[in-house]
N, CA, C and O atoms as CSV, one atom per row, in Angstrom:
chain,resi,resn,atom,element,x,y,z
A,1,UNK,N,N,9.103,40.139,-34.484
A,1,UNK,CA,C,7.766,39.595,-34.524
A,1,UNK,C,C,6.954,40.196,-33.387
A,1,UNK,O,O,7.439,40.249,-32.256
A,2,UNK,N,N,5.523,40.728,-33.696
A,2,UNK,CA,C,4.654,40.663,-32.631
A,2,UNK,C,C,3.602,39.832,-32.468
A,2,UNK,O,O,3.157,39.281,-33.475
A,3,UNK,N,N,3.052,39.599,-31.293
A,3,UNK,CA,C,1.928,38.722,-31.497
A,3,UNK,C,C,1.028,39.735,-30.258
A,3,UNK,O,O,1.443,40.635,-29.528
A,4,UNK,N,N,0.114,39.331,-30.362
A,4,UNK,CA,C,-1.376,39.946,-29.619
A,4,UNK,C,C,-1.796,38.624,-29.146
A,4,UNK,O,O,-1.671,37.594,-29.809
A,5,UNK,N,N,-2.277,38.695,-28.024
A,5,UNK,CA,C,-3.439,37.614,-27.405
A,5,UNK,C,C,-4.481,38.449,-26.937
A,5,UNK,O,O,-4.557,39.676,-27.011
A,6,UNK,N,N,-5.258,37.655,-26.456
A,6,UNK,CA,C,-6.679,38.861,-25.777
A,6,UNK,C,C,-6.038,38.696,-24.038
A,6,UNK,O,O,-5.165,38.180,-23.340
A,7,UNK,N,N,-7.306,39.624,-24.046
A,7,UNK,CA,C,-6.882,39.745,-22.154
A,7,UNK,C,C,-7.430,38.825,-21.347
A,7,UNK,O,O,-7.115,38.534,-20.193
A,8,UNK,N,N,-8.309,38.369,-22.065
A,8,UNK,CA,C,-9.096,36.983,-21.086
A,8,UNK,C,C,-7.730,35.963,-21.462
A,8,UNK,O,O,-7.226,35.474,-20.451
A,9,UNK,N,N,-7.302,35.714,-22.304
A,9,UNK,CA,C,-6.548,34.670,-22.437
A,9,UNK,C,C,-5.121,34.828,-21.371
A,9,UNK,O,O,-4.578,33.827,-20.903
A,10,UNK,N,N,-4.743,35.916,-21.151
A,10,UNK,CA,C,-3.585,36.091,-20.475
A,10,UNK,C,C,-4.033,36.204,-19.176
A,10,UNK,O,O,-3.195,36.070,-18.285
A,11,UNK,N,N,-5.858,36.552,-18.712
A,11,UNK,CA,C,-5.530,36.480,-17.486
A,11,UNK,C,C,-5.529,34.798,-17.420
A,11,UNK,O,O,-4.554,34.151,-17.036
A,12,UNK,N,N,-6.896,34.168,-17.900
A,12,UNK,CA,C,-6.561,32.999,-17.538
A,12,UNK,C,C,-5.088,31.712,-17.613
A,12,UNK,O,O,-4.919,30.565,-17.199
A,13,UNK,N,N,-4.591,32.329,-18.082
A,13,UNK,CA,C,-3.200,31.666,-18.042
A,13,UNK,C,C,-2.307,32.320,-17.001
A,13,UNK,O,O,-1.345,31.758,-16.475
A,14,UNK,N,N,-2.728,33.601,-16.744
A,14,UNK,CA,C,-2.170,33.482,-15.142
A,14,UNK,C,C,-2.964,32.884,-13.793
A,14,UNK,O,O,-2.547,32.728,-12.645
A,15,UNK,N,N,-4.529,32.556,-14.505
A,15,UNK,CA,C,-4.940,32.672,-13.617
A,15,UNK,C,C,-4.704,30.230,-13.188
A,15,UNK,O,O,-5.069,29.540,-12.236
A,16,UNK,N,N,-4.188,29.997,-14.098
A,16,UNK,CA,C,-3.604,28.541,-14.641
A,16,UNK,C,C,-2.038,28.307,-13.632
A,16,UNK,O,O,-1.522,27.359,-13.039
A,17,UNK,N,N,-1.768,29.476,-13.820
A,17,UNK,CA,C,0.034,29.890,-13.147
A,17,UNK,C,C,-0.668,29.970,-11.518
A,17,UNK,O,O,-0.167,29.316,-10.604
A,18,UNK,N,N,-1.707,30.729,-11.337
A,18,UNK,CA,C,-1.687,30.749,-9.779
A,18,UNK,C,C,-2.187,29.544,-9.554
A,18,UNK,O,O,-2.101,29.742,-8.342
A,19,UNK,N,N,-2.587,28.583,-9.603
A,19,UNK,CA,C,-3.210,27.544,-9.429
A,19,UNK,C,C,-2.175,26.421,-8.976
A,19,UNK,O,O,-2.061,25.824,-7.905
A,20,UNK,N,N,-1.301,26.326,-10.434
A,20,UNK,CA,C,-0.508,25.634,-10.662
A,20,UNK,C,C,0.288,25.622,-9.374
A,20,UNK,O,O,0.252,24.753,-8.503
A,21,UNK,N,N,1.171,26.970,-9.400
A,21,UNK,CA,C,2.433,27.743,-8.465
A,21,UNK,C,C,1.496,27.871,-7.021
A,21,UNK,O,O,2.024,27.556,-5.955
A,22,UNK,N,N,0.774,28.117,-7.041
A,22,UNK,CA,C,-0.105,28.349,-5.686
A,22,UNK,C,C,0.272,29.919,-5.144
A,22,UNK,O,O,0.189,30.315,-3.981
A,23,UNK,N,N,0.705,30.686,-6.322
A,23,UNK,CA,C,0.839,32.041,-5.923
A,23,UNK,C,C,-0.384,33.039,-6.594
A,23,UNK,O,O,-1.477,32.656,-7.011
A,24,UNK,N,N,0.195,34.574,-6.563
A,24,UNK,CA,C,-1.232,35.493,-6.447
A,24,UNK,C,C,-0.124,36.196,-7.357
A,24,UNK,O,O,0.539,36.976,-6.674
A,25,UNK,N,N,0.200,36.163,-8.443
A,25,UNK,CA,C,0.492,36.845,-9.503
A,25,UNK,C,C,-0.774,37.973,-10.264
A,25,UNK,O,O,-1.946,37.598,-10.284
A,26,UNK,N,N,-0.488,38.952,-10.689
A,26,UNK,CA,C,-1.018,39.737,-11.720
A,26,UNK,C,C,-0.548,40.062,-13.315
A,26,UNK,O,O,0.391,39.494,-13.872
A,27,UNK,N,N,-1.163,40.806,-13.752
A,27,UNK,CA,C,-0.851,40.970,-14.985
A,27,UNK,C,C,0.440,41.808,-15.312
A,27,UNK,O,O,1.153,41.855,-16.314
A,28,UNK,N,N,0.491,42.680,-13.671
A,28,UNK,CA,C,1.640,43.591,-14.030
A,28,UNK,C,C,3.003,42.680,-13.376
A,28,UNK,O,O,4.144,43.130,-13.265
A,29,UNK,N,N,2.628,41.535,-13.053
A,29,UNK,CA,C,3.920,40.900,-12.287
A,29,UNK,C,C,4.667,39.843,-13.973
A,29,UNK,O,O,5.834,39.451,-13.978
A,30,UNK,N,N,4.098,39.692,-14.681
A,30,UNK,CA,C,4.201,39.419,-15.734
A,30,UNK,C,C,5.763,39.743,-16.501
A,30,UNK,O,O,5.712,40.843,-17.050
A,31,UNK,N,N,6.599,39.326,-16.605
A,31,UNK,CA,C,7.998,39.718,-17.658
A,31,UNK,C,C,8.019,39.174,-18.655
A,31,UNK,O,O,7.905,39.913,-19.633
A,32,UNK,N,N,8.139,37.965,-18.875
A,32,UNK,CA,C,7.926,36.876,-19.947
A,32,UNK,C,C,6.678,36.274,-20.062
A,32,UNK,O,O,6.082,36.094,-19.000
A,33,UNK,N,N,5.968,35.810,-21.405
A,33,UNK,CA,C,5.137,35.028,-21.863
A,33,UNK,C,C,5.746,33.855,-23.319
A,33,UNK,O,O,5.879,34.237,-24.482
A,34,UNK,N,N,6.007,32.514,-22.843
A,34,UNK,CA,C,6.240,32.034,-23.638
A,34,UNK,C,C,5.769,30.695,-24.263
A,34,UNK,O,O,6.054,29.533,-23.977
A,35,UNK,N,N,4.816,31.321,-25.368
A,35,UNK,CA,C,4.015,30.313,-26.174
A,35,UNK,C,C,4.366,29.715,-26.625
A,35,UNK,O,O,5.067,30.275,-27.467
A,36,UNK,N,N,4.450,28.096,-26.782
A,36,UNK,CA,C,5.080,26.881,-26.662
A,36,UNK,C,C,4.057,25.667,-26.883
A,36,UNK,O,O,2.872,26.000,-26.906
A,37,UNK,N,N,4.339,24.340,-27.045
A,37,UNK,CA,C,3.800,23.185,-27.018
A,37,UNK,C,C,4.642,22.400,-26.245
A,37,UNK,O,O,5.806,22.773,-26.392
A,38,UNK,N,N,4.534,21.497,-25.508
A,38,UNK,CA,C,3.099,21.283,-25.135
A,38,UNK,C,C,2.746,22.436,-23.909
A,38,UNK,O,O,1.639,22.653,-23.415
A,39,UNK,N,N,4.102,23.130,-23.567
A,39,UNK,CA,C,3.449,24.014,-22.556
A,39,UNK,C,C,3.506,25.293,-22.613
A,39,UNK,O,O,3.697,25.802,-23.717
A,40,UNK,N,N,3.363,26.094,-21.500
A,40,UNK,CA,C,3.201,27.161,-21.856
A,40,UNK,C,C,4.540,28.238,-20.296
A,40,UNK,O,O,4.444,28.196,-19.069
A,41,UNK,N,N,5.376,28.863,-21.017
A,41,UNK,CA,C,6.409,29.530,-20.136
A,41,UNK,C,C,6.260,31.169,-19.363
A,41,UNK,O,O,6.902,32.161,-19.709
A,42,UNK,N,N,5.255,31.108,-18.269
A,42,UNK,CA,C,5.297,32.470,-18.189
A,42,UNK,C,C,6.666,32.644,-16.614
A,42,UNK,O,O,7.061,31.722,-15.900
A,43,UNK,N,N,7.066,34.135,-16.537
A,43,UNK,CA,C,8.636,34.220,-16.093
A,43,UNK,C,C,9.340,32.846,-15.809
A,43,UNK,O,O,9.620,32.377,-14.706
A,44,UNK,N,N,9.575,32.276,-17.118
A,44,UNK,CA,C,10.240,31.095,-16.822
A,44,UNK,C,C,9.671,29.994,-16.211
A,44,UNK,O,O,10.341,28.978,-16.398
A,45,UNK,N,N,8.557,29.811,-15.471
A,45,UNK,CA,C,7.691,28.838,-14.933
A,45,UNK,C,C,6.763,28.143,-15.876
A,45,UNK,O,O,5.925,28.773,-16.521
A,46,UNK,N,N,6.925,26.699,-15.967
A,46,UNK,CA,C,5.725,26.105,-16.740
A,46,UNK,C,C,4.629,26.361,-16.523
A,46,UNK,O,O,4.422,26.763,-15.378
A,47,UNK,N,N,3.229,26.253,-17.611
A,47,UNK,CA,C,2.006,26.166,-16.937
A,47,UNK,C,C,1.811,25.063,-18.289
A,47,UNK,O,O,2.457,25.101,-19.335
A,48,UNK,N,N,0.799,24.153,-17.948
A,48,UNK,CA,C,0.606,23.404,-18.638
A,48,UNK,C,C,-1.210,23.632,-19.350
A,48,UNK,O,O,-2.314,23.415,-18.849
A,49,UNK,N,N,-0.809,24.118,-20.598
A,49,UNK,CA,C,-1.941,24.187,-21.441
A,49,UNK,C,C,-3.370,23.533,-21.115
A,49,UNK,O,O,-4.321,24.273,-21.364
A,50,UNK,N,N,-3.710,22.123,-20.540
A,50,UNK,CA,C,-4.622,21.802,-19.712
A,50,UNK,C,C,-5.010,22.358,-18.578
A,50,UNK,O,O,-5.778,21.658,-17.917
A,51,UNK,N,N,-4.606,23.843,-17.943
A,51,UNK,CA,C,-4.738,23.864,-17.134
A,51,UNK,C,C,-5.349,25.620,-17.154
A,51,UNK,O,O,-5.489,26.307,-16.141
A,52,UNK,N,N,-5.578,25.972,-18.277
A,52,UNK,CA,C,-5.969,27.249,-19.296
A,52,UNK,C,C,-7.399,26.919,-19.364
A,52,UNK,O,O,-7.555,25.789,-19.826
A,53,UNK,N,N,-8.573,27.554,-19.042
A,53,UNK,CA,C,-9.833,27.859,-19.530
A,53,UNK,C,C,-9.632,28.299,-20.911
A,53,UNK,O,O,-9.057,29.345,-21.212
A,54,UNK,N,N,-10.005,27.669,-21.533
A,54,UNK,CA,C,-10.131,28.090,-23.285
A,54,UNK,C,C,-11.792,27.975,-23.704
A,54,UNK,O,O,-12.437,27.077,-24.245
A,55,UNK,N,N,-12.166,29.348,-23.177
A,55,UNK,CA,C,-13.388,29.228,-23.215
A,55,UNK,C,C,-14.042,30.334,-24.589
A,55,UNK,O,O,-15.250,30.383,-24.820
């Protein structure tokens, strides 16, 4: 399977992960993305979907 997201969406879900984690991640620090309910798994770390600009 592939899937596509846009790039606004992945930054803001890292940008959800730095917030969250209180770290300075990028796009290239990135290994895993895992789309999920209710949350969301990037390298293994939760981010919680409320916490995503879905603009």
């Amino acid at each position: 399977m592939k899937a596509v997201i846009s790039n606004k969406l992945l930054e803001n879900i890292i940008d959800a992960y730095n917030r969250e984690n209180k770290t300075n991640i990028s796009v290239s620090d990135v290994e895993t993305l895992d789309l999920a309910v209710p949350n969301i798994y990037l390298n293994g770390k939760e981010v919680s979907w409320m916490s995503i600009r879905l603009e």
